[in-house]
N, C-alpha and C positions, 0 to 999 in steps of 0.2 A: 577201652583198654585197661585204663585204671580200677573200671567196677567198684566206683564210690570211697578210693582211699583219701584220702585227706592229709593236712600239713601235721598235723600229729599223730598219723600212721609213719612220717616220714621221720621225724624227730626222735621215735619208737628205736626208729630200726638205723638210725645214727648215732643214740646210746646204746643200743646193743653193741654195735660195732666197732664205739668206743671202750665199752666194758672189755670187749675180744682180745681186740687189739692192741689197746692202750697207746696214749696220747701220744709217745715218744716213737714208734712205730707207724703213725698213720700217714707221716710227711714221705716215708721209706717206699709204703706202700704205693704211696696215689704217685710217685714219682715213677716205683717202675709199672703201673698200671698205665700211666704216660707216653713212657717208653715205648711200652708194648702194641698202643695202640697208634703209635707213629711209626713203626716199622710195618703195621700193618696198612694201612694207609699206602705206603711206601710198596709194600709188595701189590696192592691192587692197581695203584697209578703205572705200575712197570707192568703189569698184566695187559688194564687197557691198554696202552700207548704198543704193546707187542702185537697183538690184538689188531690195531690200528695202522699198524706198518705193514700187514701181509704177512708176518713169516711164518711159515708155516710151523704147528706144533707137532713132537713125534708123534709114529704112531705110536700105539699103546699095545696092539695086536697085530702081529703078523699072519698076513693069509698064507696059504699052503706056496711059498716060497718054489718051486721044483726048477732046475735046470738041465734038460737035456735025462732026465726021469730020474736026478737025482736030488733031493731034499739038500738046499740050500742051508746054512746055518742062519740064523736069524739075528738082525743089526745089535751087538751090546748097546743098551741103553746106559747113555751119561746124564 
């Protein structure tokens, strides 16, 4: 996966991105890089565990809906 990068390929590319970003912004950074990856976490744990209870998900598409040979209006999606 790595294809031969090494510890000073990494070192490379963590003063680059201290150059970028500079020192006083990097705490800003990886805080809401943090953030982000705990709400996302957060939204897959609430996926499986929905998942896992049976309830069923909308549909996405409605088939040809007809009632008594008139076209049905189709469910608004919330």
């Amino acid at each position: 996966m790595l294809h031969g990068l090494t510890g000073w390929h990494l070192l490379i590319v963590l003063a680059v991105i201290l150059l970028l970003f500079g020192a006083a912004r990097l705490p800003a950074l990886a805080q809401s890089v943090g953030k982000s990856a705990r709400v996302f976490r957060g939204e897959i744990k609430a996926m499986k565990e929905e998942d896992a209870a049976g309830t069923p998900t909308p549909a996405t598409g409605v088939a040809d809906a007809r009632v008594d040979g008139f076209t049905a209006d189709p469910p608004s999606a919330r």
